[in-house]
C-alpha positions in Angstrom: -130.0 -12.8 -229.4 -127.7 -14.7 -227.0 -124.3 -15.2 -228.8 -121.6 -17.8 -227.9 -118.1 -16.2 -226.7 -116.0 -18.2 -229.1 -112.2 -16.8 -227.1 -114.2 -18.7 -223.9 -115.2 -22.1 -225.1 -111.9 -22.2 -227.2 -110.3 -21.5 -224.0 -112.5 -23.6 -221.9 -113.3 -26.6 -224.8 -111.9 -29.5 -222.6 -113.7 -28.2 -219.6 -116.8 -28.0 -221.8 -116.3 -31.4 -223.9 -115.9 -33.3 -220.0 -119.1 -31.4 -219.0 -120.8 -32.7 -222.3 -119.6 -35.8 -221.3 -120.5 -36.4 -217.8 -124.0 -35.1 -218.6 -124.6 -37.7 -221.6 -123.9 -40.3 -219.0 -125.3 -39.3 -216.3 -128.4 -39.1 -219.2 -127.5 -42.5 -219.8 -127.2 -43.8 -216.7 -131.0 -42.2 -215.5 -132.1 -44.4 -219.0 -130.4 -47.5 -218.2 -132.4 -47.1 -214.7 -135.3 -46.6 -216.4 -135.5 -49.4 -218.5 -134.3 -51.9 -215.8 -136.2 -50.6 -212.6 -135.8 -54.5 -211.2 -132.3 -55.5 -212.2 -131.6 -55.8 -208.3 -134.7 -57.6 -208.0 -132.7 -60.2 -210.8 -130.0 -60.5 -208.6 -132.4 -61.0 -205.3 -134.0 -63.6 -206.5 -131.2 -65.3 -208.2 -129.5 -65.2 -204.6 -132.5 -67.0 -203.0 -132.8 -69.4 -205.4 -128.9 -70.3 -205.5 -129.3 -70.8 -201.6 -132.3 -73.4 -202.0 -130.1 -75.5 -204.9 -127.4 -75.8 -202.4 -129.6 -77.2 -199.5 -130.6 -79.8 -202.3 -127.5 -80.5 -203.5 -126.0 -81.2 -200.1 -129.5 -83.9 -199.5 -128.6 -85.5 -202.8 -125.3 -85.9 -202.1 -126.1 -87.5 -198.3 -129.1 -89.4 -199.2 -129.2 -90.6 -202.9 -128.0 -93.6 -203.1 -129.0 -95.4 -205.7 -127.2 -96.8 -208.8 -127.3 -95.4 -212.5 -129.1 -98.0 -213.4 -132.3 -97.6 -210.7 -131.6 -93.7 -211.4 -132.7 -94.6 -215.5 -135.3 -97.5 -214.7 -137.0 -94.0 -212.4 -136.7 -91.7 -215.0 -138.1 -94.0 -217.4 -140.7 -94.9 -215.3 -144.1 -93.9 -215.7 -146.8 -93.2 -212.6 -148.2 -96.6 -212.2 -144.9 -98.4 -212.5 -143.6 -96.2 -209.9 -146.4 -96.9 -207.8 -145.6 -100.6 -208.1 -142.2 -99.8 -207.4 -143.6 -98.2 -204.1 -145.8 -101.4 -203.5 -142.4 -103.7 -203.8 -140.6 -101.5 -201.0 -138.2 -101.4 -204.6 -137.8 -97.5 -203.7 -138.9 -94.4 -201.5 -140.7 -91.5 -201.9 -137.8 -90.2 -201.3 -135.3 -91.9 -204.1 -137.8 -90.8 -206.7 -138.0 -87.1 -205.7 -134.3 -87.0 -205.4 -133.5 -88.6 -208.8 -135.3 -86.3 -210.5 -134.1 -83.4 -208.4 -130.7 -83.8 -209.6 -131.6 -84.0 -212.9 -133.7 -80.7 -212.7 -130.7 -79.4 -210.8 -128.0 -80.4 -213.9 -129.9 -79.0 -216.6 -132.8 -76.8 -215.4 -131.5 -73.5 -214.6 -128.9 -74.4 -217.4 -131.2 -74.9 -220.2 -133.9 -71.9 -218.5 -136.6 -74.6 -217.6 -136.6 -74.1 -213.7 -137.6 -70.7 -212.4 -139.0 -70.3 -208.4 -138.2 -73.6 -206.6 -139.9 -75.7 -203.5 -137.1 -77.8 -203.0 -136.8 -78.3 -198.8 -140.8 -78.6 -198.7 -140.7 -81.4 -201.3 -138.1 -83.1 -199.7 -139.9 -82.7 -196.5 -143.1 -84.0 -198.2 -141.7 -87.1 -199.6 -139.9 -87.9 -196.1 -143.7 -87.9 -195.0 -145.1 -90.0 -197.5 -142.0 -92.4 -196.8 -143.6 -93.1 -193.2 -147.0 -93.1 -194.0 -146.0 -95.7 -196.6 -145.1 -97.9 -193.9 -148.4 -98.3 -192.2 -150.0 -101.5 -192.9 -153.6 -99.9 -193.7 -152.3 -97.0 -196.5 -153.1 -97.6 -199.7 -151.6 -96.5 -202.9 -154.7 -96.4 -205.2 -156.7 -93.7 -203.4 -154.1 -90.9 -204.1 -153.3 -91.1 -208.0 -150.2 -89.1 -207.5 -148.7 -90.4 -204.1 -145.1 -90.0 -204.4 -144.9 -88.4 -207.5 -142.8 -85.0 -208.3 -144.9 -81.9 -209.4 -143.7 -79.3 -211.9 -146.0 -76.5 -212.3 -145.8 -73.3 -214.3 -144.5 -70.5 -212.6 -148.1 -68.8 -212.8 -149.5 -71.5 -210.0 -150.1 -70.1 -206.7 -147.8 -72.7 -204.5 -147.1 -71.7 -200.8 -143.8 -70.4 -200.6 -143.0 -69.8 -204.3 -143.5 -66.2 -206.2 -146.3 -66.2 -208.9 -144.7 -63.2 -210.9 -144.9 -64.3 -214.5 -141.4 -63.9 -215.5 -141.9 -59.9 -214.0 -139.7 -58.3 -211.3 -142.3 -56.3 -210.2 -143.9 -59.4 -209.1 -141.1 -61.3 -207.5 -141.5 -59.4 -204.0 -143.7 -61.5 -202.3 -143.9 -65.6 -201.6 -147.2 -66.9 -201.3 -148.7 -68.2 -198.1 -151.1 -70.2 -199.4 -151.7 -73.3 -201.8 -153.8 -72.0 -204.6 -156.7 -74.8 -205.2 -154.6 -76.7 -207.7 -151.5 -77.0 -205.4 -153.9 -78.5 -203.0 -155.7 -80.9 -205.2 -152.2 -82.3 -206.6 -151.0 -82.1 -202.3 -154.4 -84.0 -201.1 -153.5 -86.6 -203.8 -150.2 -87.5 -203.0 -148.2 -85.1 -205.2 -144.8 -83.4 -204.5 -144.5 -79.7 -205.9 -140.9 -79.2 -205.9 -140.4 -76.5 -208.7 -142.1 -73.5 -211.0 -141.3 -73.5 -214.3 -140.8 -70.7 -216.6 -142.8 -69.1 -219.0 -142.5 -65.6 -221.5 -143.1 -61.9 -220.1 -147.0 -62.5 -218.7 -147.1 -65.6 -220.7 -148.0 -63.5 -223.9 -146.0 -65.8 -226.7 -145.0 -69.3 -227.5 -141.3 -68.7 -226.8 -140.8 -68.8 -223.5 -138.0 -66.0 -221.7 -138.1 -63.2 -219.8 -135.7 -60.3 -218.2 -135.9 -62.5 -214.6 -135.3 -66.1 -215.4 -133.9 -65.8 -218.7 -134.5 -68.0 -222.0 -135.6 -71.6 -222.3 -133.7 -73.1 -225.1 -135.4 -76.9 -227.0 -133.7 -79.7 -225.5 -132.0 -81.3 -228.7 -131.5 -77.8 -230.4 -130.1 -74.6 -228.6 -131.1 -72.3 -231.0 -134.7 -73.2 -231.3 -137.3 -72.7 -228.1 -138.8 -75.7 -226.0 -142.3 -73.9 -226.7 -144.5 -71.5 -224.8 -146.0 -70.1 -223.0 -145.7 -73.3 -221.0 -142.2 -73.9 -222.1 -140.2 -74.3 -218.8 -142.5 -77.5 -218.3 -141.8 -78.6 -221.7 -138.4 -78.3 -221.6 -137.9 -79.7 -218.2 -140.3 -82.7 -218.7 -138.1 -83.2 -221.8 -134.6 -83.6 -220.4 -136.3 -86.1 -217.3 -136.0 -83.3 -214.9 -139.9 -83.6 -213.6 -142.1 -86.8 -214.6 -145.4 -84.9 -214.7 -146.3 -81.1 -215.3 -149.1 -78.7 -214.9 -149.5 -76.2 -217.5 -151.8 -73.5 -218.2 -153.5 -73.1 -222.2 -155.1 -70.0 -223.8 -154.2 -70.2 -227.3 -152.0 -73.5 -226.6 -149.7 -72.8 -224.1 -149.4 -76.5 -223.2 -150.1 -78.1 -226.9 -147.2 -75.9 -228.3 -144.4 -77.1 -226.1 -145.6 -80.4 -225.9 -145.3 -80.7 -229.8 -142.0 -79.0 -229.6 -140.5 -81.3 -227.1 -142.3 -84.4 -227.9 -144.8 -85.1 -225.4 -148.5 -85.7 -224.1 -150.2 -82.2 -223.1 -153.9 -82.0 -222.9 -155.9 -78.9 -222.4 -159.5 -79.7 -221.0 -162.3 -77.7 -222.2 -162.5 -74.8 -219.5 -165.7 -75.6 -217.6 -163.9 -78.9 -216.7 -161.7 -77.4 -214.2 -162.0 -75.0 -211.8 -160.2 -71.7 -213.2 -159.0 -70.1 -210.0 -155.6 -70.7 -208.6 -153.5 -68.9 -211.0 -152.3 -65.5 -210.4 -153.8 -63.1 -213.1 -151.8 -62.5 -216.1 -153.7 -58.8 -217.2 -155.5 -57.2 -213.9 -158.4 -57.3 -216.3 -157.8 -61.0 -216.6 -161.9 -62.5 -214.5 -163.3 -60.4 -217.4 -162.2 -61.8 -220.5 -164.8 -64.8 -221.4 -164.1 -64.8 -225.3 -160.8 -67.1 -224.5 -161.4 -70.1 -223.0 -158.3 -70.4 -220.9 -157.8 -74.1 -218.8 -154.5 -75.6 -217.3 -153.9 -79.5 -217.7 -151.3 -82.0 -217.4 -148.4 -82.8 -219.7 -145.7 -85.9 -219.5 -143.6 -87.9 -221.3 -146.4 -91.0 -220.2 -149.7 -90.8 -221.3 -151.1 -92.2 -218.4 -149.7 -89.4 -215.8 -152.0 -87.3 -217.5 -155.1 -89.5 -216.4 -153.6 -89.5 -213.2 -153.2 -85.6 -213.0 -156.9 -85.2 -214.1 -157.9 -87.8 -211.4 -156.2 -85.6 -208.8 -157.6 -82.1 -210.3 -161.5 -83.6 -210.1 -160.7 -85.4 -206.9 -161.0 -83.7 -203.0 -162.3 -80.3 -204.5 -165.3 -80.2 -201.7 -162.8 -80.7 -199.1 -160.9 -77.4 -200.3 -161.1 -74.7 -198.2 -164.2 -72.0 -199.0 -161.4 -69.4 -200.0 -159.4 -70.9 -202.9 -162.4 -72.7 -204.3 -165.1 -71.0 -206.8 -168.9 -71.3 -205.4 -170.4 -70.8 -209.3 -168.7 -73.9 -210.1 -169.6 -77.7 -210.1 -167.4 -80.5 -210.7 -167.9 -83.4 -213.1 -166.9 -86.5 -211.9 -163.9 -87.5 -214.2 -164.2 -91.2 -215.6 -160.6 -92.6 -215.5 -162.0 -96.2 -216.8 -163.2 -94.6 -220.4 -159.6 -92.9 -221.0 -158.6 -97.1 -221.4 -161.8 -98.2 -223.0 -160.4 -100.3 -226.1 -164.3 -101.4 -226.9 -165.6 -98.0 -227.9 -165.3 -97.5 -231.6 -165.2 -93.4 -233.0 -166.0 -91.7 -235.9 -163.5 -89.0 -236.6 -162.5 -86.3 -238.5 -159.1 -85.3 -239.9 -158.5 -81.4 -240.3 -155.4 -81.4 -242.6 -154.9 -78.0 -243.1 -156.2 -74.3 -242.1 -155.7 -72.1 -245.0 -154.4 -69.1 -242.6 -150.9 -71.4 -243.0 -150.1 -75.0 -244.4 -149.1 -77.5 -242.2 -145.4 -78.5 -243.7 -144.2 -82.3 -244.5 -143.7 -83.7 -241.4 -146.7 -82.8 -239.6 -148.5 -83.7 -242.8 -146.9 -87.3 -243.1 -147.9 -87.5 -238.8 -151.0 -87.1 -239.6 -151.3 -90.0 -242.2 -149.3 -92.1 -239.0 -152.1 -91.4 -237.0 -154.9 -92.4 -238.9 -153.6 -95.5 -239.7 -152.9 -96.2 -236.3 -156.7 -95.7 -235.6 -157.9 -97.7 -238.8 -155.9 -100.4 -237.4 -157.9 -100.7 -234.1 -161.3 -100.2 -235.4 -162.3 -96.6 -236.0 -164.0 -94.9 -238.8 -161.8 -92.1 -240.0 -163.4 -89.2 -242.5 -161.6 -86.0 -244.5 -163.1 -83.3 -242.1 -163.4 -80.7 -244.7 -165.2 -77.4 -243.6 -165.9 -73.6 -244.5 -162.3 -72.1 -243.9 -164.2 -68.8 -243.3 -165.0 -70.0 -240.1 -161.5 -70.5 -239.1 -160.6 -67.0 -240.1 -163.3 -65.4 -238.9 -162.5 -66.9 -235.3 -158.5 -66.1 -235.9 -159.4 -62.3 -236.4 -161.5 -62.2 -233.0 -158.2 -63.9 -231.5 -156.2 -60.3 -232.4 -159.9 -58.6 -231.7 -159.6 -59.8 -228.2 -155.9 -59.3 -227.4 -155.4 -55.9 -228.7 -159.3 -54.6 -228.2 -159.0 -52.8 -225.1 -157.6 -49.8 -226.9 -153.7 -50.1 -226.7 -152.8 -53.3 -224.5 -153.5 -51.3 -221.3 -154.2 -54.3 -219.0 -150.6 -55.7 -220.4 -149.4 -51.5 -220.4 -150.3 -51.9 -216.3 -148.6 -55.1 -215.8 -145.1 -53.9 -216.1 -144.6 -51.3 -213.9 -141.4 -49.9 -215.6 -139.9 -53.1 -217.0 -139.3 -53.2 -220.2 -141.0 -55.5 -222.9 -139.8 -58.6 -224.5 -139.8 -57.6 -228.2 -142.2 -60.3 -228.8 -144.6 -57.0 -228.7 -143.6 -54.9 -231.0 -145.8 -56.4 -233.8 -148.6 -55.4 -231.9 -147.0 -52.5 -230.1 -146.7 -51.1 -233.3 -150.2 -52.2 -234.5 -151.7 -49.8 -231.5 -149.5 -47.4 -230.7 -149.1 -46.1 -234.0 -150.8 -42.7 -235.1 -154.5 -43.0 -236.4 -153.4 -41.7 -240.1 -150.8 -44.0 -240.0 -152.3 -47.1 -239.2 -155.4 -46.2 -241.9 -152.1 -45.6 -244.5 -150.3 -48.7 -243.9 -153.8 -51.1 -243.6 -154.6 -49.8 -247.0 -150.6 -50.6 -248.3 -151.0 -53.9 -246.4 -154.3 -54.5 -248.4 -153.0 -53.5 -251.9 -149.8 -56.1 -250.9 -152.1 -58.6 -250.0 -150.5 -59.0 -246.8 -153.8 -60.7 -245.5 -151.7 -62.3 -242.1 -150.3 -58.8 -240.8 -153.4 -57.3 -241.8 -155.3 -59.5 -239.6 -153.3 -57.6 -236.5 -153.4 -54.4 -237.7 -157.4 -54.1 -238.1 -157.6 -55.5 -234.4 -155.1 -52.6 -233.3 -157.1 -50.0 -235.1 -159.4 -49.0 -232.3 -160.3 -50.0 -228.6 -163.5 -52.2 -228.6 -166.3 -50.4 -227.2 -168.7 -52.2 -225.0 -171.1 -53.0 -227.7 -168.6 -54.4 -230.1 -167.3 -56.6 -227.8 -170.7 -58.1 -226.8 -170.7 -58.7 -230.6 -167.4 -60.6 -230.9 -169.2 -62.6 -227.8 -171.9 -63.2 -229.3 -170.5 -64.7 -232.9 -168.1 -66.6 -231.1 -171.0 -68.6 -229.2 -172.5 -69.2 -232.7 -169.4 -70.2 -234.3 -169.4 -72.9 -231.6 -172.9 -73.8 -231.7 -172.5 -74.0 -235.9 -168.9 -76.5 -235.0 -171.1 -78.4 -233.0 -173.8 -78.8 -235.4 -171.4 -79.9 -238.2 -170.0 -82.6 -236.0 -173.3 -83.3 -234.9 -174.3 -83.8 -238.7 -171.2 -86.1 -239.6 -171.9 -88.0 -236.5 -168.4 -87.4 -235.4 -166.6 -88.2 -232.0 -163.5 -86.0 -232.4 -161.6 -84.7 -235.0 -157.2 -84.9 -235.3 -155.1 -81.8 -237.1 -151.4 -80.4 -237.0 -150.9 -78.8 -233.5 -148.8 -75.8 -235.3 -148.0 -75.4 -239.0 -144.6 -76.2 -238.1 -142.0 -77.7 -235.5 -139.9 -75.8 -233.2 -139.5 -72.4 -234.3 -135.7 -70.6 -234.3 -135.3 -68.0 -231.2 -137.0 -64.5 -231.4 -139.1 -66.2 -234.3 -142.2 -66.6 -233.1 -143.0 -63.0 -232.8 -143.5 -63.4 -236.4 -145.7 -66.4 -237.0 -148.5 -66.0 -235.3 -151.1 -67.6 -238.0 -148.8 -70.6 -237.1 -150.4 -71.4 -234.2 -154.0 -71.2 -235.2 -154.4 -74.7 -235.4 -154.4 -74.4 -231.4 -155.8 -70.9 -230.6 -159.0 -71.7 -232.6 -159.7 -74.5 -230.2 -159.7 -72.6 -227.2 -161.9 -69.5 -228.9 -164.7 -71.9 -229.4 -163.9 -73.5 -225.9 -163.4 -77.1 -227.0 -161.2 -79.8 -225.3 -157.5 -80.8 -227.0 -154.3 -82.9 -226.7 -151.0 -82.9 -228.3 -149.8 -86.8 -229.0 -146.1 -87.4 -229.8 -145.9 -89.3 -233.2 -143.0 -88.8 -235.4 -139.6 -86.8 -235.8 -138.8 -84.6 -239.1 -136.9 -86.9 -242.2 -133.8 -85.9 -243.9 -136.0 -85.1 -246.8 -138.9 -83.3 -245.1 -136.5 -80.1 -244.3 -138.0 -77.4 -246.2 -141.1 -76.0 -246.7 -142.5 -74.9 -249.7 -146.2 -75.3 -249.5 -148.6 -73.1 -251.2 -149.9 -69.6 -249.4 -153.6 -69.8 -249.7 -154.1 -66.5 -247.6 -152.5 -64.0 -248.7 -148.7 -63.8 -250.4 -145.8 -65.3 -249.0 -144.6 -63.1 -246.1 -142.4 -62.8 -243.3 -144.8 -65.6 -241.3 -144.1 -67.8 -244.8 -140.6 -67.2 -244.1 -140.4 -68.4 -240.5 -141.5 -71.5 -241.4 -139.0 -71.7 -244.4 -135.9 -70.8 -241.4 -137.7 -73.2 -238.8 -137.5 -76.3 -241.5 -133.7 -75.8 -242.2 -131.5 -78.4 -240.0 -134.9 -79.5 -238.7 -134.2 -83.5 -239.1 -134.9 -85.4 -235.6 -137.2 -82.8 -234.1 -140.6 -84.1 -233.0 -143.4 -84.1 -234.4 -146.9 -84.2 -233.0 -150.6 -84.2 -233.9 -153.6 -82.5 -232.1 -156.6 -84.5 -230.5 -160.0 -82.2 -230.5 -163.3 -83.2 -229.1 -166.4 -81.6 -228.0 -166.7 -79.4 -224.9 -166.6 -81.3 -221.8 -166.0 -84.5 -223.6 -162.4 -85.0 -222.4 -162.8 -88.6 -221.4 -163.5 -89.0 -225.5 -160.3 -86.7 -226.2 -157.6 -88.4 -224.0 -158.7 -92.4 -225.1 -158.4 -91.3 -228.7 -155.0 -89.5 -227.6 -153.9 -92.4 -226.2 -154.3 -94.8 -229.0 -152.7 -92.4 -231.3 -149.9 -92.6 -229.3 -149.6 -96.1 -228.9 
């Protein structure tokens, strides 16, 4: 057996302690490259972007004019009264996109809102529109967002931007091209000056990531503006952009727009085309049992009517290759989104058992219906099987962790390391088979029913067959949601948007059943808005309702952190209607807000 000389490493220990040494770190060193194969990517990219910000800064400094006062009436403003602002030769194309710019510039990269930017082409764009404003023949009305600023979520395909979801292995290459969106919001008017940010592949409602960092809620730095679509939320917030385009797959733009107190409204997904976006899992044109969409959000209700006029508008004028030849578009009906005359019957959904909606977003919902009383509609309890709700919920974790181990997200990364928004459901695949039959049984016999829920979708990769069966009873739990409707004879139906407000940083990982109220929506495929309404009381800081599913948890005491210091945070409510009926959705949305 090989023996150590002890006379020669006493002899030699400092020479042998240094080796040690220098080995460890070099061991380190190889690790830290491992885990961050892209930090000079970071720095690229950071470089770039700091290079565009001065070119803008120099033009606002040159070219802005205008007083505080003009500067607040424009932020203020919403799309129709800039328009008339535009008619009255009051301001340019120009002013508005610069007024906004240095707002974005102030607090955007600041606050982690603003990620890739289109800054000289915007300002390019809006010089344009200044001329073309000049001829005696151009009119205004045909181009619903003429002079407006654009921000869209970083996943967009916009000429000249990255589409790399928050990645560095996908900030390498700019686009060349306008994806069909950018050129339905270009053909009608609209400026795209800046990408928003979003989490790791858009895969939590707290937006941050390793390349653009974390956005933070605009009145509260320790809480997040929302996610995935949270850079637009955030940014919209602050009056850094008047109008945003977000994309929803469990409520992506419902979230931050009940975080940050605005409009957001996800259409139903056959409304819109869904190419234009890069692909947040390669696997992404095969997935059919979430009914992704992208809409509008802004802090006016009627920029969203002008967004979907502009995304329905000039689609068979798009070029062959960023349009989608299986689809058809519906002609979108801007009149009915203001029609005061029709009268609705709906529904209000004041809880799903999977988690209680606290006090605030409770006492919102009572705002709301009153609001509607008051101008005419019929206004029900919508009390249903909460079976249904569950059932769907599960199939949510069935889908996301059914391909046996996240390998579509496992692909993705290409070295970079995971946001630990993950490791819930890291753990719920990766773990040994024995293990995870152990711990679902402990989880059972704790009545744990919430982390259950991920843990028997992580058991096992979906086989073909099974997944044709998830397909399948999702298409009958819509057909059955329909039928109930149809039976109560109702128009729409309002609920909480989340069961709370704006969760506390690196929280959200660990209240997922807190966003059910939106995710169901989209499993079923069925159109939905977030309306501002209220902000948390003094006395509405806590939460202490009951825990119908299951014992209180670690999800339980999320909410119970997120309440604390909560008073002045909005407070929203959620707009559902029937497939395709958006028209329906966004005139009930508006009177809510009202």
């Amino acid at each position: 057996m090989f023996k150590i000389n002890q006379d020669l490493l006493s002899k030699h220990k400092y020479t042998a302690l240094s080796i040690v040494a220098s080995v460890g770190l070099l061991m380190l060193s190889f690790r830290k490259r491992k885990l961050n194969p892209f930090e000079s990517t970071y720095r690229r990219v950071a470089q770039e972007i700091q290079q565009k910000v001065l070119t803008a800064k120099y033009v606002i400094q040159t070219e802005l004019k205008l007083s505080n006062e003009d500067k607040t009436l424009i932020l203020d403003s919403s799309i129709p009264q800039i328009h008339k602002f535009y008619e009255s030769k009051k301001f340019t194309c120009l002013d508005v996109l610069l007024t906004f710019l240095e707002v974005s510039l102030e607090k955007g990269f600041k606050m982690g809102y603003l990620n890739d930017v289109n800054f000289e082409d915007a300002i390019q764009k809006a010089r344009q529109l200044d001329q073309e404003l000049k001829s005696k023949n151009y009119k205004i009305e045909n181009m619903p967002l003429f002079g407006i600023p654009v921000s869209v979520k970083d996943t967009f395909i916009i000429k000249g931007t990255y589409q790399a979801f928050g990645c560095g292995a996908y900030a390498q290459k700019r686009s060349e091209i306008d994806g069909i969106q950018g050129y339905l919001i270009n053909k009608s008017g609209g400026i795209v000056f800046a990408k928003t940010n979003l989490p790791q592949f858009g895969f939590s409602y707290e937006s941050w990531n390793y390349l653009f960092g974390r956005s933070i809620h605009p009145q509260d730095p320790t809480r997040t503006s929302g996610g995935s679509t949270g850079g637009e939320g955030g940014l919209i917030a602050v009056n850094g952009s008047p109008l945003g385009l977000g994309s929803d797959s469990g409520g992506s733009i419902r979230i931050p727009s009940h975080f940050c107190g605005l409009y957001g409204y996800k259409p139903s997904s056959k409304r819109l085309i869904m190419r234009g976006q890069a692909k947040g899992v390669p696997t992404w044109d095969g997935i059919r049992n979430i009914a992704s969409c992208y809409g509008p959000m802004s802090k006016h209700f009627p920029n969203l009517v002008n967004m979907m006029s502009a995304l329905t508008t000039n689609y068979e004028q798009a070029p062959i290759n960023i349009k989608d030849i299986n689809f058809v578009m519906k002609q979108f009906d801007e009149k009915e989104c203001y029609n005061n005359n029709k009268k609705y019957k709906i529904g209000v959904l004041r809880k799903i058992n999977l988690l209680l909606p606290c006090k605030a977003n409770q006492r919102a919902l009572d705002i709301a219906v009153e609001k509607l009383k008051a101008q005419g509609h019929t206004v029900i309890e919508f009390e249903i099987d909460q079976s249904i709700f569950e059932n769907v919920f599960q199939h949510v974790y069935d889908v996301m962790l059914g391909d046996g181990g996240m390998k579509g997200t496992y692909e993705l990364y290409k070295g970079e390391p995971w946001i630990s928004h993950f490791d819930n459901f890291k753990k719920a695949t990766h773990s040994c088979w024995l293990w995870k039959k152990i711990y679902q049984k402990w989880l059972k016999f704790q009545d744990r029913k919430r982390e259950l829920m991920i843990w028997k979708a992580g058991d096992h990769g979906l086989s073909y067959y099974e997944n044709l069966h998830i397909t399948t009873r999702l298409t009958a739990y819509q057909i059955q949601m329909i039928q109930i409707w149809h039976d109560l004879q109702l128009d729409a139906v309002i609920s909480p948007v989340t069961a709370g407000v704006a969760v506390k940083h690196n929280t959200a990982q660990n209240c997922f059943s807190g966003i059910s109220y939106t995710f169901i929506w989209n499993m079923i495929d069925f159109s939905c808005g977030s309306v501002p309404i209220t902000t948390v009381q003094e006395d509405e800081q806590y939460y202490n309702e009951q825990s119908l599913f299951g014992k209180k948890d670690i999800e339980y005491k999320v909410l119970e952190e997120t309440m604390e210091h909560s008073a002045g945070l909005p407070v929203g409510i959620q707009v559902i209607s029937k497939p395709l009926e958006d028209e329906v959705c966004l005139n009930i949305m508006r009177q809510c807000g009202q």
